[in-house]
C-alpha positions in Angstrom: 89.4 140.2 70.4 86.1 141.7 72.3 86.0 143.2 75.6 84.1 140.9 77.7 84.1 142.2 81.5 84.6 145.4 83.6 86.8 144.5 86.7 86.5 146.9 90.1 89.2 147.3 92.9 87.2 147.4 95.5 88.4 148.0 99.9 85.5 145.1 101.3 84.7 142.4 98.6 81.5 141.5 100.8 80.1 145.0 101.1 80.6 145.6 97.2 79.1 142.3 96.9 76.1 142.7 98.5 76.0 146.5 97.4 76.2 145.3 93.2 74.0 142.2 94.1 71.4 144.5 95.3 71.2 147.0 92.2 71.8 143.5 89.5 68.9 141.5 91.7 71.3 138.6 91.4 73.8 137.4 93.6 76.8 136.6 91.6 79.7 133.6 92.0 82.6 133.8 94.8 85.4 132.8 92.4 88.0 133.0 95.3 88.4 135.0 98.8 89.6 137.9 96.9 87.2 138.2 93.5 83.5 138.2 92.8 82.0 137.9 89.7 78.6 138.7 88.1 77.4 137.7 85.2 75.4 139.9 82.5 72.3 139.1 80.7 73.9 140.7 78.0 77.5 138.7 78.0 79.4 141.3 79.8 80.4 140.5 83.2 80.8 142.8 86.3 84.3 141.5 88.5 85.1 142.5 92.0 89.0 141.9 93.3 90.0 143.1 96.5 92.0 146.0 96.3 94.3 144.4 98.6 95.6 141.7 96.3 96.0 144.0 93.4 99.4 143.7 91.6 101.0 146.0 90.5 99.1 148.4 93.4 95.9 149.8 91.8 94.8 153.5 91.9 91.9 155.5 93.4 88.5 154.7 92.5 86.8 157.1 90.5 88.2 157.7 87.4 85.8 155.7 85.3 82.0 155.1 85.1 79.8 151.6 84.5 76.8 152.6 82.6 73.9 151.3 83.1 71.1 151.6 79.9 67.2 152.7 80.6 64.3 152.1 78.0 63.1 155.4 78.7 63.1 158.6 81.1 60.6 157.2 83.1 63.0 154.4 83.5 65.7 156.3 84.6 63.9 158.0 87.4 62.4 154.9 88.7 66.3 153.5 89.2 67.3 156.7 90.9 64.2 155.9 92.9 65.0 152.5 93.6 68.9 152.9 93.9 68.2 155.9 96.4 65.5 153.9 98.7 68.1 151.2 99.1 71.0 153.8 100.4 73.2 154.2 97.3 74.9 157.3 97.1 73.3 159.8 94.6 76.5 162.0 93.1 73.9 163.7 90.4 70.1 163.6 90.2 68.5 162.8 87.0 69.5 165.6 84.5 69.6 166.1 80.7 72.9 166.1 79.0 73.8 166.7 75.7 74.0 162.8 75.3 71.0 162.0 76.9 69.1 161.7 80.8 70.8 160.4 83.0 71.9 160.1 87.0 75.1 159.2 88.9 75.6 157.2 92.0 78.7 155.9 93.9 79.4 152.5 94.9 80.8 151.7 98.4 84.4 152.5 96.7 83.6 155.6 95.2 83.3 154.1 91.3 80.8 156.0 89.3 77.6 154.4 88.0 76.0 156.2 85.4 72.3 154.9 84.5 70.4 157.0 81.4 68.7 156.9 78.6 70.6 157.8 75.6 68.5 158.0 72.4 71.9 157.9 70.3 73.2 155.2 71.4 
């Protein structure tokens, strides 16, 4: 058994859609009023279900982070560029941690995004 697919609560399925199709450049499949689906180049898929039609009722956003890998610091400041130019929510700017450089952003929701470059891993 593999994990295949990180699922996200989110409040508006569409804004969260277009928000996630923005930073993926791809536009993802409407499954069903309620979930959203995008599939990774790498086999991992990114699902959206609105939080509305969660059972049992979910909890607050927040407590987790999608990480996105860079090639290189360069990289990783050219996403913050990008990401910021297109009105996502910076949390953290571009800073060196013991596992690597790396920023934070916030979805419409309030998930955490994490995109670095992480030599060790």
């Amino acid at each position: 058994m593999q994990p295949y697919q990180t699922l996200y609560y989110v409040e508006d399925l569409g804004k969260s859609q277009q928000f996630y199709a923005s930073i993926l450049g791809q536009e993802g499949t409407q499954l069903s009023p309620v979930f959203h689906v995008f599939g990774l180049d790498n086999g991992w898929a990114l699902a959206l279900l609105r939080r509305d039609s969660v059972e049992p009722e979910a909890t607050p956003a927040g407590g987790t982070e999608l990480i996105f890998s860079c090639p290189d610091r360069e990289a990783v400041d050219a996403t913050a560029a990008q990401w910021r130019e297109r009105g996502v929510r910076i949390a953290l700017e571009p800073v060196d941690a013991r596992f690597g450089y790396s920023f934070v952003a916030l979805d419409p929701d309030g998930n955490r995004l994490r995109a670095g470059y992480f030599p060790q891993g």
